[in-house]
N, C-alpha and C positions, 0 to 999 in steps of 0.2 A: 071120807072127809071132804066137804065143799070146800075147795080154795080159797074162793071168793069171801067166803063170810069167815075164814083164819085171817086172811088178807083185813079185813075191817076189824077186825077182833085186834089185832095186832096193831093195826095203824091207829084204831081209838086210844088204847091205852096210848102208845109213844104219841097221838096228840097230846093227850094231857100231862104227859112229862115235858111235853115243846112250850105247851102253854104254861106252866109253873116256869120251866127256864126264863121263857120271856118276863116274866114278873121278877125273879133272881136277876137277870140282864139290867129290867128297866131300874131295879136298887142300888143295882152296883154302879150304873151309871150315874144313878142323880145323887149318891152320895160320896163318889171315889172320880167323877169324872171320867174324861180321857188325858192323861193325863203322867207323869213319871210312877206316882200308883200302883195305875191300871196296868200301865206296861209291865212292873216288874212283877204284880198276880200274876197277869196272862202268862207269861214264859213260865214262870214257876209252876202254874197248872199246864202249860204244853206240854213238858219233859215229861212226866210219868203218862199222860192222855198217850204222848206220842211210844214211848215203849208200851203202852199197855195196847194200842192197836195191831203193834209188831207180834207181841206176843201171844197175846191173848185171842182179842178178836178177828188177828189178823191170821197170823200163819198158824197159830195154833187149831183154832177152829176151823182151817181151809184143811186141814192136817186128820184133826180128833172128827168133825160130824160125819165125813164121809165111811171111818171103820165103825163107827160108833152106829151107823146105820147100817152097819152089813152085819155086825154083831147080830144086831136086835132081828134081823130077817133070819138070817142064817145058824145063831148060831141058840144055847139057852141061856136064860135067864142068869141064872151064876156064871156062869163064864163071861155075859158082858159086866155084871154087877162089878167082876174081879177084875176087868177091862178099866173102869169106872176107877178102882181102890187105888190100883197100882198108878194110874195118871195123874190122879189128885195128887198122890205123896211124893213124887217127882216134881210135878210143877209144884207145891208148893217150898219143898226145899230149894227148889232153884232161884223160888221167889224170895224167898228170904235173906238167901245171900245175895241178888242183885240189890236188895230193897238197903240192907246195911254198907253195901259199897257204894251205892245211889248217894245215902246220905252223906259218906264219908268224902265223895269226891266230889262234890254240889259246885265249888269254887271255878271248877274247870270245865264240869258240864255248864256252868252257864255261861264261861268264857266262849266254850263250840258252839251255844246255841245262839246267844245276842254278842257278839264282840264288841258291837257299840256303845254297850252298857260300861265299858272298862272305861270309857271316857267323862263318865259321873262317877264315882268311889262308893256317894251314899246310894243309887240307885242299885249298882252291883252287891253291894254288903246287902242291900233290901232282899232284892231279889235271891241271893244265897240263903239267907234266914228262911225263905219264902218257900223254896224248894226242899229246904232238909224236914219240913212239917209238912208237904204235902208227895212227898216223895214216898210214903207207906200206902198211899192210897193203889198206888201199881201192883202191893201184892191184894189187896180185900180185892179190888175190882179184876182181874187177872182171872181169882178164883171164880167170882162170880160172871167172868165171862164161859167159864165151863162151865158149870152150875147150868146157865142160860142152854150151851149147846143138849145137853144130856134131856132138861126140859122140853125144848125146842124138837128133839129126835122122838121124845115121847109125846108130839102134839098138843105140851101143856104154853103155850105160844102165846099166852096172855100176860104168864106171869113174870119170864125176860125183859118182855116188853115193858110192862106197869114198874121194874125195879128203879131203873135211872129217876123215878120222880123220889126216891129218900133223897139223891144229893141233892136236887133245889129243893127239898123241903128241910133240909139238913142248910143250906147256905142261905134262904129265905128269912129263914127263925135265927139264924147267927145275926145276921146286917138288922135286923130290924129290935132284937132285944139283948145283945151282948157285945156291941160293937163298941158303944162308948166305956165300957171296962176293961178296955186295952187298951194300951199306953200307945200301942202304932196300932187305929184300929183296923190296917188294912190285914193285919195278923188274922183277924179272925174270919177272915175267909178263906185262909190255908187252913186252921183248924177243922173249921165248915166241912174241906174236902175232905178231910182224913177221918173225920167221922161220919158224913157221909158216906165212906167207901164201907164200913164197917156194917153199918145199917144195913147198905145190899144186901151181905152175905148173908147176916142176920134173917132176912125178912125172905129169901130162896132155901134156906137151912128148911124147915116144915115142911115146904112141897116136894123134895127130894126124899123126904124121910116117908113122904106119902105116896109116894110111885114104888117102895122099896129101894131106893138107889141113892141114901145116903153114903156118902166116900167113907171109907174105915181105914186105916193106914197100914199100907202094905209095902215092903222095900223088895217086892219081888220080882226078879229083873228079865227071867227066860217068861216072858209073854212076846208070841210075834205082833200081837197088837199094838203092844208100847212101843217096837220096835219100829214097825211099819210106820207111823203116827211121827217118829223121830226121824225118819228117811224122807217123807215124804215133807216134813218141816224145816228140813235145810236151804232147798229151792223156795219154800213158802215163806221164810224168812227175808230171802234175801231178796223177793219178789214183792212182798208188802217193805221192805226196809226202804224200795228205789221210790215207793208211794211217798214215805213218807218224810224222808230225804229230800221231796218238792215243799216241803211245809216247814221242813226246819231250814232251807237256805233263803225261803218266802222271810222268817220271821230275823235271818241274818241281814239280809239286804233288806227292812223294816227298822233293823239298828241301829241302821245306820244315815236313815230320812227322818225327818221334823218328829220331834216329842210326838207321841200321840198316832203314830202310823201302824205300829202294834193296835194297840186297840182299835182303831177304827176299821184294820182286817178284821178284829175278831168280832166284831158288833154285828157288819157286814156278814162274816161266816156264820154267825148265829143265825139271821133271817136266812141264809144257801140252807142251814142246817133242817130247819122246817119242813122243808118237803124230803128232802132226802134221805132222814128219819121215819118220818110218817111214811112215806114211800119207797123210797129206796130201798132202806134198812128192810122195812119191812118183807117186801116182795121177796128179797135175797135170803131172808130166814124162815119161809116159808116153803120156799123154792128146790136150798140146797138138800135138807131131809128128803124131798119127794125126788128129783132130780139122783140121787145116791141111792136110793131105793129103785129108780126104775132102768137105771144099771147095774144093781146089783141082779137084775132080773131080766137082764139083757133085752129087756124092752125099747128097740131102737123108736121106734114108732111114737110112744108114747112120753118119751126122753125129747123127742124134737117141738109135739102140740105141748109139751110144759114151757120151753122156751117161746116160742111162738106166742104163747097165751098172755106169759110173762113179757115181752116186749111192747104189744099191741096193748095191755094195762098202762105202761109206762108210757108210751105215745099219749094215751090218753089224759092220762092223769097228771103226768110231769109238764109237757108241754107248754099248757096254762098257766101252771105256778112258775114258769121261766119267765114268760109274756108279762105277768101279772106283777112278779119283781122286778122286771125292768120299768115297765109304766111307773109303776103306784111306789120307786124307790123312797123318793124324797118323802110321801107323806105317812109311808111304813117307819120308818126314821126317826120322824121328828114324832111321829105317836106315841112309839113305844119306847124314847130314850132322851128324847130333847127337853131334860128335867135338871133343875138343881147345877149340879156342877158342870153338865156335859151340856156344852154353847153350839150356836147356830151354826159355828164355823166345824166341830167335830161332828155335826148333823150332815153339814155338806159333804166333810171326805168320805163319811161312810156312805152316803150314797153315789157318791161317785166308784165306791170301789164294789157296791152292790150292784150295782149296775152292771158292769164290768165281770162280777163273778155270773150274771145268770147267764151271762152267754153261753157258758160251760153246764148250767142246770142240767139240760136232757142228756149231756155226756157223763155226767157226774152220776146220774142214776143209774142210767142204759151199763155201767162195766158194773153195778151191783147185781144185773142181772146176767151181763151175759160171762165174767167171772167163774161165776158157779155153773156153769154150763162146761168148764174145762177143768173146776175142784171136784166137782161129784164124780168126775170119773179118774180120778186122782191123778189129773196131766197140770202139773200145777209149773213146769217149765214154761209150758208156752206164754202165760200169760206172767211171767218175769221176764222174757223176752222183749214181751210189748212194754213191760213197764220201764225196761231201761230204757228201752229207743225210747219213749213218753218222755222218760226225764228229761236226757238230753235235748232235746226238741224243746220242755218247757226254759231250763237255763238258756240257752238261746234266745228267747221270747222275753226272760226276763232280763239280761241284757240289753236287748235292742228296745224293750219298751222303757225302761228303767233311766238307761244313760244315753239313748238314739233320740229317743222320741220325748222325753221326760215326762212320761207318765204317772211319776213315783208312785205313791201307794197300789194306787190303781191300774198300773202295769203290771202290778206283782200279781194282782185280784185274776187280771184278763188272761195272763199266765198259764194259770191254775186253770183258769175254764176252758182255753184252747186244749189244752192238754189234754182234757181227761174227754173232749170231744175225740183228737186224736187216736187215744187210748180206746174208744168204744169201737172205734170204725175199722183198727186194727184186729179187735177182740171178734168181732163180726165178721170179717175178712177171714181170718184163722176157720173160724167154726164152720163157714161156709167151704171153705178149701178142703177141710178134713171129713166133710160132707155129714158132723155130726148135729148138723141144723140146715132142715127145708124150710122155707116159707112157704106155711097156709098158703091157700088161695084169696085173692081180693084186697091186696097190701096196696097198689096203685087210688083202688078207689079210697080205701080207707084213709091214704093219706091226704086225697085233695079233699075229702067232706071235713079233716083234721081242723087244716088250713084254712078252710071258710069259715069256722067257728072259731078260731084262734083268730082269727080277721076282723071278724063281729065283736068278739070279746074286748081285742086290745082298745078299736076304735070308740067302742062306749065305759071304758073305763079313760081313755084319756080326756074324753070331752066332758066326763064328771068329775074328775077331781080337782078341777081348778087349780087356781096359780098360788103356789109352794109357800109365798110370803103370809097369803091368808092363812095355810098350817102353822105358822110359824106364832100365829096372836092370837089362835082357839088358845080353848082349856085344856085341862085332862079330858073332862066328859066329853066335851065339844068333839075332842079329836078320835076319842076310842068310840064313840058315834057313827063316825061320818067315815073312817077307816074301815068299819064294820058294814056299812050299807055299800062300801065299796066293794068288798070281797064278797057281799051279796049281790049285787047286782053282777058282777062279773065273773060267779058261780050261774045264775039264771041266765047269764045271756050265752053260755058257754053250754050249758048242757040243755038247753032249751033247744037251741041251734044246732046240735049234735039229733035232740029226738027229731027232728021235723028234719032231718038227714037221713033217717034211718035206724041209728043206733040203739038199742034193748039193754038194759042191765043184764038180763036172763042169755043174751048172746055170748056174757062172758061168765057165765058160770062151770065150774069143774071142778068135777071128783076125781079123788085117787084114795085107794084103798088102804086103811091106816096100818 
């Protein structure tokens, strides 16, 4: 299997679930604002987003792909398939009963999540409604983040990726033709979510059934693999829970700043979300199958050029889209959101805290890869280690930027991005100390020919996009124009500058044996 073209395989599709987002984004904003609304959706979509990373995507899949790959190498065919039965019908039970406790205790999850909200009555009552209908969406998405892995292990890496476009195609068609037949019509973007989640599963149900390895329900409890998978999930829980504990005290201290500081993180997190989806995400689910296979195969060798390969992609590719959301904040902004209800002045904070978040870009990707460099070989302590000193270090940051320096929103934003900078260089550090990653040869050169194109790029993207007030009197057309010749141009001045450096597509090509 060429890496390289799984890698584009995977990142095309999650483009065009980033690009439908942004069209779901740019609706929700010119019809709901930023606004008491928007805030009380947004939280109400966190809570179950935020368990479903813990659970799902997060510890669980750091937990399930790594046996799930030693199965399929090692072991047959019906023994992982029973591997497969017995995990489905465990997670799904356990979904179920978080999913009806979820709703039953909405009032007080969203007292721990926004407390600020307690200070409006009708915001808080909104927001409870808001979460007990979108609160089910934790068990469909959950499932289907297994689904994903099982696909994922079997190389089918298109169709994980392609599923996230049901929910904006699910909240796209809600906003746009059933919004005015609700009495509150921000209702029907909880709806949205929760049949959006359903869709997913719906639409991965086929291709499992097509590998042979749809789930059958089994409550059979003497498997070492379920067991192994639950051992190794307790560190991996509490390991993504210290992640995401930085997100839920971001959107506490958010509750407590000017109406509209909530959504203007999340508008901001939406453009961070772009590359780190398309790329990030990507890279990391490509990665951890082959990275678990080449330990299962005691391949030290070829364990360390899969990281290596992996980092020096991410230099490459991240980089720019850091540089490129910093310059180009304001006119990404005002393009894609400065419509209808949402004013020049929630235009500015969001690019103030866009801003603020790219700092954190390259670190924000760099732990999607170097992560899995410490789950595939199922040491999933170390990198909870990092992730609590991370926390603490970002609450700190968020204190002193917050109430020292008064940063507000955008303290919260720079937060986040020192952090997970933090976070990468400590993850690198580890991996280097435990000698389970060499650096290739030619990292020095690569990275000044990086920096001379990243140099060239920024400088002709700042001297073409002119001053932010002209964004501000274009059109639609005018703007998604002139935003589009921007990220062309500063796509050709970037890898133009990179060929006449040296750099080959075909230098980063690799196989690994499926």
């Amino acid at each position: 299997m060429n890496l390289l073209k799984a890698l584009a395989k995977v990142g095309s599709m999650t483009f065009v679930s980033r690009i439908l987002g942004f069209v779901r984004d740019t609706l929700i904003a010119r019809v709901f604002g930023a606004g008491m609304l928007s805030d009380a959706f947004i939280v109400a979509f966190k809570i179950p987003n935020l368990l479903r990373r813990v659970s799902a995507e997060g510890a669980f899949s750091q937990a399930f792909v790594p046996i799930l790959a030693e199965y399929k190498s090692q072991r047959s065919f019906d023994e992982t398939h029973s591997l497969i039965n017995r995990v489905a019908t465990w997670l799904g039970l356990i979904l179920v009963v978080v999913t009806l406790l979820g709703m039953l205790v909405a009032p007080w999850v969203v007292t721990l999540i926004a407390p600020g909200f307690k200070t409006d009555p009708a915001k808080m009552h909104l927001t409870v409604e808001l979460l007990r209908i979108t609160f089910p969406y934790i068990f469909f998405i959950s499932l289907v983040s297994m689904a994903g892995g099982v696909l994922n292990t079997y190389n089918k890496f298109g169709i994980p990726a392609f599923t996230p476009v049901w929910l904006n195609v699910s909240m796209i068609v809600a906003v746009l033709f059933f919004a005015d037949h609700f009495a509150e019509p921000i209702k029907v973007l909880a709806w949205a979510v929760f049949f959006g989640g359903f869709l997913q599963l719906a639409f991965q149900i086929p291709f499992l059934k097509q590998i042979g390895l749809l789930p059958k329900f089994d409550l059979h409890q003497q498997d070492d693999g379920v067991w192994r998978i639950l051992k190794l999930m307790g560190p991996a829980i509490l390991g993504v829970s210290v992640a995401q504990i930085s997100m839920i005290t971001n959107t506490i201290f958010a509750s407590f700043l000017d109406t509209g500081s909530v959504s203007w993180l999340y508008y901001a997190d939406r453009l961070m979300e772009f590359p780190t989806g398309v790329l990030g995400v990507a890279l990391g689910t490509i990665l951890l199958p082959s990275l678990s296979k080449a330990y299962a195969g005691k391949d030290d060798s070829e364990y360390s050029q899969l990281l290596d390969w992996g980092l020096r992609l991410t230099f490459i590719l991240a980089a720019p889209a850091a540089v490129a959301l910093a310059v180009l904040a304001a006119p990404l902004v005002i393009a894609l959101f400065h419509y209808g209800k949402f004013t020049s002045h929630d235009a500015l904070m969001t690019q103030q805290a866009l801003v603020a978040y790219s700092v954190g870009l390259l670190g924000l990707i760099l732990v999607k890869i170097l992560a899995p460099g410490f789950y595939a070989r199922q040491n999933i302590k170390t990198p909870v280690k990092v992730a609590i000193f991370t926390l603490i270090v970002t609450q700190l940051m968020n204190v002193i930027f917050v109430f020292v320096l008064h940063l507000q929103h955008a303290g919260l934003a720079l937060a986040i991005g020192l952090g997970a900078c933090i976070n990468a260089a400590l993850l690198y550090y580890h991996l280097r100390k435990a000698n389970i990653y060499q650096p290739q040869p030619g990292w020095l050169v690569f990275i000044v020919k990086l920096l001379i194109a990243l140099s060239v790029m920024g400088v002709a993207l700042y001297f073409a996009m002119g001053d932010t007030h002209l964004w501000l009197n274009f059109g639609l057309m005018k703007r998604l124009i002139f935003i589009s010749g921007l990220v062309l141009l500063g796509g050709v001045s970037y890898f133009a500058t990179l060929l006449l450096l040296g750099f080959r597509p075909r230098d980063y090509m690799r196989r690994v044996k499926t």
